[in-house]
FIGU-85097 format. One record per residue: x, y, z of N, C-alpha, C in turn. Coordinates in steps of 0.2 Angstrom, whole numbers, plus 5000, padded with zeros to 4 digits. Example, Ala and Ser with C-alpha at 12.3 -4.5 7.8 and 13.67 -1.06 7.14 Angstrom:
BEGIN
506649725039506249785039506649845039;506449895035506849955036506450005039;
This chain:
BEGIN
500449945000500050005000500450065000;500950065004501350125006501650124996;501850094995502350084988501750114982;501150104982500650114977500650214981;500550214986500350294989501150334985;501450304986502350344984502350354978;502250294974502150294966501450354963;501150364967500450404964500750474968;501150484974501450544973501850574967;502350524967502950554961502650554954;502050534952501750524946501450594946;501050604954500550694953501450724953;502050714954502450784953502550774946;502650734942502850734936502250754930;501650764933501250794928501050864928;501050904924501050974922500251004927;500551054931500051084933499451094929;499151084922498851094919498651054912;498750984916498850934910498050944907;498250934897497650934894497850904886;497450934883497550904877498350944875;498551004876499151004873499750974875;499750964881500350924884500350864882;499750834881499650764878499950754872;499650814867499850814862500950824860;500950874865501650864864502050804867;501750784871502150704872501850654868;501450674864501550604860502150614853;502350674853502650684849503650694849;503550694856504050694859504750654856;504550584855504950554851505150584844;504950594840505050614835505550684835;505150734839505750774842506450764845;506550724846507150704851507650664846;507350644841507750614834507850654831;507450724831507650764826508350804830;508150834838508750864842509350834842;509450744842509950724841510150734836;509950734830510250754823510450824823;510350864826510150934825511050954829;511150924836511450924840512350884838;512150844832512650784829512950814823;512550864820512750934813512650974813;513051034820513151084821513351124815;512951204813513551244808513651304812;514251314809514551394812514351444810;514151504813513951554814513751594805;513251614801513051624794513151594792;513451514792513451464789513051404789;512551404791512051364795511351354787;511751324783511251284775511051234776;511451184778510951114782510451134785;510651164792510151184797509251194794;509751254790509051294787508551284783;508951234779508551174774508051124775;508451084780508051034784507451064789;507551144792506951134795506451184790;506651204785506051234782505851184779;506051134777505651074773505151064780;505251064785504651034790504151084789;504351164790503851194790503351214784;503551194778503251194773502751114774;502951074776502651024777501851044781;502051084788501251094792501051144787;501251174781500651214775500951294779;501451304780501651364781501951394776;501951464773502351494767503051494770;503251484766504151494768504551504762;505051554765505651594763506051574764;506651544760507251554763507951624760;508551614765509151634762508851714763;508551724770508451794773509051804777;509351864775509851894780510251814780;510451814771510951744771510751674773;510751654780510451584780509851594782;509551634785508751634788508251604785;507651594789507151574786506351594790;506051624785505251654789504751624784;504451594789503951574788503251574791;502751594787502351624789501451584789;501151594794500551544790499851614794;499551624789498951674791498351644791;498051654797497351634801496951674803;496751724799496051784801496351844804;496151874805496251924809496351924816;496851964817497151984824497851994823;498451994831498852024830499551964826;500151994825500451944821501151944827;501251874828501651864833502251814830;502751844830503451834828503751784835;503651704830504351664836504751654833;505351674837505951664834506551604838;507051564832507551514835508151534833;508751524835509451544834509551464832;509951454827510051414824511051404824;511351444825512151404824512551404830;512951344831513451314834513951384835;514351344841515151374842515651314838;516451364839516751334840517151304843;516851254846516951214852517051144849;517551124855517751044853517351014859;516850984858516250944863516650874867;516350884872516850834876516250814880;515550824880515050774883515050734884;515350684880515450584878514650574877;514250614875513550594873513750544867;513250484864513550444860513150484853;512950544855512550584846513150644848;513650664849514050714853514150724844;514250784846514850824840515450794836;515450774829516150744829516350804822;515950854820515950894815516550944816;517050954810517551024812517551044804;517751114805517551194802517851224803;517951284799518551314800518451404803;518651424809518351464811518451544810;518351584809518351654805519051694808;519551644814520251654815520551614811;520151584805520551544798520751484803;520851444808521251394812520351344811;520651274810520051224812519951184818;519451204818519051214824518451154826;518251124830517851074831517151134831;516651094832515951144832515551104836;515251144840514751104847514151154846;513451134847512951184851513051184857;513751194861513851224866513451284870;512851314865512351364868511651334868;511551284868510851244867510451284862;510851284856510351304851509851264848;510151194847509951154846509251124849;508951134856508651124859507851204858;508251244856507651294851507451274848;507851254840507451224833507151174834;507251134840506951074841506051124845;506451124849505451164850505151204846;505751234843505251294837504751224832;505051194830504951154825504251114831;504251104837503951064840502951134842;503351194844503051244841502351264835;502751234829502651234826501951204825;502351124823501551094822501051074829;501151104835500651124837500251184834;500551244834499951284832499751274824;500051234821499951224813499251184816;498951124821498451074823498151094826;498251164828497751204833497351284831;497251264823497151334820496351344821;496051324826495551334826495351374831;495951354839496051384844496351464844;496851484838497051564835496851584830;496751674832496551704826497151764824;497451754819497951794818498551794812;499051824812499751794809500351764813;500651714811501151694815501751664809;502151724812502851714808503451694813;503551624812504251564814504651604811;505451644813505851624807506651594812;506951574810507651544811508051584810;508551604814508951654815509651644813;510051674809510651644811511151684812;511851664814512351724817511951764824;511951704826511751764834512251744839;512651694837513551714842513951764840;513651794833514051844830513851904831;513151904834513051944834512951994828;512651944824512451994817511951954812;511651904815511051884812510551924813;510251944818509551984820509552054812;510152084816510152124811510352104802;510552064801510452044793509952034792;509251994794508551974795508552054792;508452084798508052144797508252194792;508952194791509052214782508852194777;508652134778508452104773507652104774;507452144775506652164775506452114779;506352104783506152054789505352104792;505552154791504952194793504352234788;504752224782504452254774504152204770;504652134769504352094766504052044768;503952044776503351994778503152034784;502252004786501952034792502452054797;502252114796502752144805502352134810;502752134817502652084821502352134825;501752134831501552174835501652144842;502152094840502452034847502852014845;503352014849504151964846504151904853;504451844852504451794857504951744855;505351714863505851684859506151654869;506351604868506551554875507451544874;507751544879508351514879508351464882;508851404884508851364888509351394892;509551354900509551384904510351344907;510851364910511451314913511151344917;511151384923510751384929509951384933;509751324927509051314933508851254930;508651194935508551134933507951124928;508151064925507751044918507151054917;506551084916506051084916505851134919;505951174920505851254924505951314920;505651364922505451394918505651474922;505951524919506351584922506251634918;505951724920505751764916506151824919;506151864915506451914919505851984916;505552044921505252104918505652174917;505852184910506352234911506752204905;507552234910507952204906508252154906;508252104902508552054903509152004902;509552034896510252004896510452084894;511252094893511652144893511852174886;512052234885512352244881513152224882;513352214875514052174874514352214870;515052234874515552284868516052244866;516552234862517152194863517552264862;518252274865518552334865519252294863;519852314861520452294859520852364860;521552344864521752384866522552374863;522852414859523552404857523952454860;524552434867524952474869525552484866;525852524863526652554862526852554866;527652554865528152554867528852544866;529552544869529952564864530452494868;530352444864530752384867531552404867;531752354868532452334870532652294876;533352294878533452214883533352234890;532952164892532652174898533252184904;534052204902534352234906534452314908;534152334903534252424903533552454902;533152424907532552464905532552524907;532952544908532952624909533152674901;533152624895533252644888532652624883;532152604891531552584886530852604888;530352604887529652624888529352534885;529252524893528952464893528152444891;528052434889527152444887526852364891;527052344892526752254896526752314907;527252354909527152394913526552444912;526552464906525852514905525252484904;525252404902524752394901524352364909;524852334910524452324918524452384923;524652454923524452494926523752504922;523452504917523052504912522552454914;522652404915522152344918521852374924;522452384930522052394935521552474937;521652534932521452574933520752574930;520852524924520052514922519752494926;519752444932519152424936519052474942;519052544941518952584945518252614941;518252604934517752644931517052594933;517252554937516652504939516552534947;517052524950516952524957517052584959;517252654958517152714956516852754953;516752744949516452804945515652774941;515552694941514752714940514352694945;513852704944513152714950513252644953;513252594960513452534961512652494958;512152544958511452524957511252524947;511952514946511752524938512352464935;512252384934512652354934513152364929;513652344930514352364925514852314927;515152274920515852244919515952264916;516652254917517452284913518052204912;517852174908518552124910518952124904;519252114904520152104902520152024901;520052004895520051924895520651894890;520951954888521751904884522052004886;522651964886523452004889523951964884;524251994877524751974876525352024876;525951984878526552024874527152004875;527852004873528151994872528451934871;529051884869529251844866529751784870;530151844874530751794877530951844884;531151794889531251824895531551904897;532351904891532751964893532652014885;531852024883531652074878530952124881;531252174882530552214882530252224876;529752194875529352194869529252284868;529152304860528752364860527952374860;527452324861526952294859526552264865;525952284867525652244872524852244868;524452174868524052184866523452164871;522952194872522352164876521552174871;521352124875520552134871520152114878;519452144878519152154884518352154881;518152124886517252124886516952164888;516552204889516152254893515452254891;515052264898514352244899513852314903;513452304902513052364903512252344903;511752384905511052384902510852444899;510952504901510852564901511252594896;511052634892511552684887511952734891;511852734895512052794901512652764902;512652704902512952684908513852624902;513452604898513752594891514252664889;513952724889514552784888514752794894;514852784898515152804904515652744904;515752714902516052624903516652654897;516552684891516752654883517152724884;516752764885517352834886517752854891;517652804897518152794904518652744901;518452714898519252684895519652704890;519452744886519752774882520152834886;519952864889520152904895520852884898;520552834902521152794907521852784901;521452764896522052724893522452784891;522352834889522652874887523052914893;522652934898522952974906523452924907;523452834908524252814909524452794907;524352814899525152834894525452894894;525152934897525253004901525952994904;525552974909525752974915526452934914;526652874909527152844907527552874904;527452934902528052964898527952934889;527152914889527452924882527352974879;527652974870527653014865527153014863;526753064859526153064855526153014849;526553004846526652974843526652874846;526852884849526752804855526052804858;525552844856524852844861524752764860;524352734865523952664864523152684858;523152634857522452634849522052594855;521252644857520852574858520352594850;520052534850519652514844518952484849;518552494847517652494850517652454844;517252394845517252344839516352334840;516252404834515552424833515152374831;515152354826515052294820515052224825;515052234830514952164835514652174842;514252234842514152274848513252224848;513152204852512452174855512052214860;511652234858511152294863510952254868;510552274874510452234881509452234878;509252144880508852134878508552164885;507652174882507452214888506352174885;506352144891505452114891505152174891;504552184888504052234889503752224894;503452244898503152214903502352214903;501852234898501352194897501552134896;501752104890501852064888502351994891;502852034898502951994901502551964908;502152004909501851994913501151934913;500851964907500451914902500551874905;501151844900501351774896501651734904;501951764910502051744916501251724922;500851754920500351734923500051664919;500151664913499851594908500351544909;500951564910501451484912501251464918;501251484924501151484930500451454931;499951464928499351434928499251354924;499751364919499751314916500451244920;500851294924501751234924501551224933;501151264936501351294943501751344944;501651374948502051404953502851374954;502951334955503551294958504051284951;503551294947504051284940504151344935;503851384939503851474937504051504939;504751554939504951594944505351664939;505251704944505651784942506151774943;506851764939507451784938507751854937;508451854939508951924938508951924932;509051974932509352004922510151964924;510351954917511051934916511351964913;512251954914512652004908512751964904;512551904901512651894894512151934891;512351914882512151934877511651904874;511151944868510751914864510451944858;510651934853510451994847509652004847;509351964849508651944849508252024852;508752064854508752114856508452154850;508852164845508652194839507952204836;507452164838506852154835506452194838;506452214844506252254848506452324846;507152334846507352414847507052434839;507252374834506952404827506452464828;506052434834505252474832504952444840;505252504846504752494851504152494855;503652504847503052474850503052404850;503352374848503152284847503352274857;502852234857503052204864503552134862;503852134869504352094865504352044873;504751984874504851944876505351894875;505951884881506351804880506451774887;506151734886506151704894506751624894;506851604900507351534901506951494902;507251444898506851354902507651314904;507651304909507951254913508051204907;508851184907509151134907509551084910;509851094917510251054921509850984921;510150934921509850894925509850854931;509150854933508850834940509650814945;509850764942510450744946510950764948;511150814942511550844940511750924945;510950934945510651004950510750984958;510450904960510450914966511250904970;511650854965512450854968512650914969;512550964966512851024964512451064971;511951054973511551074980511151154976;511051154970510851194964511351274963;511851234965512351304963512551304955;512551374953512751364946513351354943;513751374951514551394949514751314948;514351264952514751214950514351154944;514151184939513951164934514151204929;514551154920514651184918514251234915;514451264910513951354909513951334903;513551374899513451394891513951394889;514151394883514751384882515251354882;515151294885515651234890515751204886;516051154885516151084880515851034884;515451054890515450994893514551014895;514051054893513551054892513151044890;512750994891512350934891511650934892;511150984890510550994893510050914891;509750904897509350874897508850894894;508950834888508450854881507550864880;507250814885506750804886506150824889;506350854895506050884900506150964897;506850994894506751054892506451054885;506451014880506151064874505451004875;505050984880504450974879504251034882;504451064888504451144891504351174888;504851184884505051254880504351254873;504251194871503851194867503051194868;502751194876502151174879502151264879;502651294884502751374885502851404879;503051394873502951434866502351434863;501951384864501351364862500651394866;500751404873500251424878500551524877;501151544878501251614877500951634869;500951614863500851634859499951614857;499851574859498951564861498651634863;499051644871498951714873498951754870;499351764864499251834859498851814854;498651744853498451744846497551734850;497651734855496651704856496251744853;495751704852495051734846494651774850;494551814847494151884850494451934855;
């Protein structure tokens, strides 16, 4: 008896606060799904190079009776399916791989290499659980394609590509993403998550991931042998008085209630022990939300670097070069909050409470960003679904520091629990916007 009472508890945890015909529906489908994310997951492409990818799933989409586009903004794809009248709701998936050598040991693992835009070849992993979108966009999909009875509206899918480059959003949008198909009066879109277990779901109201600068900074100076520095202007000394004056433009100078990184993630120079190099080079990430707070970060460094080459004695001619690497700059995403508010009260009704929660804004990045500032009347939205898994989470006692992160070679989301989520929550959020009357 007691064994029958245990078993009919863990069966009520494992069922959806709101079981019904959709959930149903996705789990019968589930398998089919999980063939496709393996494959998806086993032929990663790198960043605007993503023609498999984009092939394979526009033939699905053309299959539920959706008009499709392809070779938007290069490898993109929009696809459109029109259902009466109401508003037009844009979901969007990022589609390409890193260049990462995957070390999983999953037996569908990455064995694919490419050659990466530093010209060196390079293994390719969906190290960002991209993989785990297409699979629910596509899952996505043909539910609302099987539910056109329950929306009234437009809904335009498209596949994104270059969004670790941070230049697919915007190629899309060059390429008439807003001119040559219904513009969107909602944009929507999920990440998977390294810090929150499998099946859960994390929103943020506001802003939600960061602006991304990449800066490069080139020091002068005037080598010679590391026994007579006093015949030489050292630049490896200037650059680390340069490192640590930058982190005052954080912990000085801006509001401590306005978040801001500065880091310094490569330092090179010099060659051999008894050579002062004339050359130091550093490249540097920088994170903000606020515009305010983005010129206050990008002009203090430009600032500092120049004040201690000053202060070093150097020449006009030896000033250090920073370079703002504009062409790669990622705006901080930001939820509307009708529309986050909404779509957070519909998850929570449908997942529980316990599988629903308010999350901090983060400093990463997401060009996903772009579709919103194009044009901000659209209400916009990207929420997180958990992918750690259960086991994974409790050894770890749910800390994130001790799990790997985005990015990892050793990132492994647990596939089934997140893109049946991810794809029951794309389905229930856009319902929300597309409901009849």
């Amino acid at each position: 008896m007691k064994t029958l009472l245990l078993t009919a508890a863990l069966a009520a945890l494992a069922t959806p606060a709101h079981a019904d015909t959709l959930s149903d529906a996705v789990a019968k489908d589930m398998p089919s799904l999980l063939t496709l994310y393996r494959d998806l997951h086993a032929n990663p492409e790198l960043s605007m190079q993503e023609v498999k990818t984009s092939a394979k799933l526009a033939a699905e989409a053309k299959k539920l009776g959706f008009q499709v586009t392809t070779g938007v903004g290069k490898t993109g794809v929009v696809a459109v399916m029109k259902n009466g009248p109401g508003p037009t709701l844009l979901m969007r998936a990022d589609m390409d791989g890193l260049p990462v050598v995957e070390q999983t040991g999953l037996p569908f693992a990455s064995k694919v290499r490419g050659t990466s835009r530093a010209g060196g070849e390079t293994g390719i992993m969906h190290a960002c659980g991209h993989d785990t979108h297409m699979t629910a966009w596509v899952g996505a999909a043909r539910r609302l394609a099987a539910m056109k009875d329950q929306w009234s509206g437009t809904l335009v899918m498209i596949l994104q590509p270059g969004e670790e480059t941070s230049e697919g959003a915007q190629a899309m949008l060059a390429d008439g993403l807003y001119t040559r198909f219904p513009k969107p009066s909602h944009v929507l879109a999920f990440h998977d998550s390294a810090g929150l277990p499998a099946g859960t779901i994390g929103y943020s109201n506001g802003y939600a991931l960061a602006n991304v600068d990449s800066v490069d900074i080139s020091v002068k100076g005037v080598g010679g042998h590391g026994a007579y520095p006093h015949t030489t202007k050292d630049p490896i000394v200037l650059a680390s008085r340069i490192v640590t004056a930058l982190q005052t433009l954080v912990s000085r100078e801006n509001d401590p209630q306005s978040p801001a990184v500065v880091t310094v993630g490569s330092f090179h120079a010099g060659a051999k022990h008894n050579i002062i190099s004339d050359e130091a080079q550093m490249l540097l990430t920088v994170r903000s939300y606020s515009d305010s707070t983005r010129k206050l970060l990008l002009d203090g460094i430009q600032r500092v670097v120049r004040g201690e080459a000053i202060a070093a004695g150097m020449p006009d001619d030896r000033m250090p070069v920073v370079t703002i690497r504009e062409k790669e700059y990622t705006p901080a995403t930001f939820n509307t909050a009708t529309f986050t508010t909404s779509t957070a009260e519909l998850l929570t009704k449908r997942f529980g409470a316990d599988r629903v929660k308010a999350t901090p804004a983060v400093m990463g990045g997401e060009d996903f960003s772009r579709f919103w500032l194009a044009d901000k009347s659209i209400e916009s939205l990207i929420f997180w679904v958990g992918g750690v898994p259960q086991a994974q989470w409790q050894k770890a006692n749910g800390d994130p520091a001790k799990l790997p992160s985005l990015h990892s070679p050793f990132w492994a989301p647990d596939p089934e629990p997140t893109i049946s989520t991810a794809t029951e929550a794309m389905v229930t959020a856009a319902l929300g916007v597309l409901k009849k009357g």
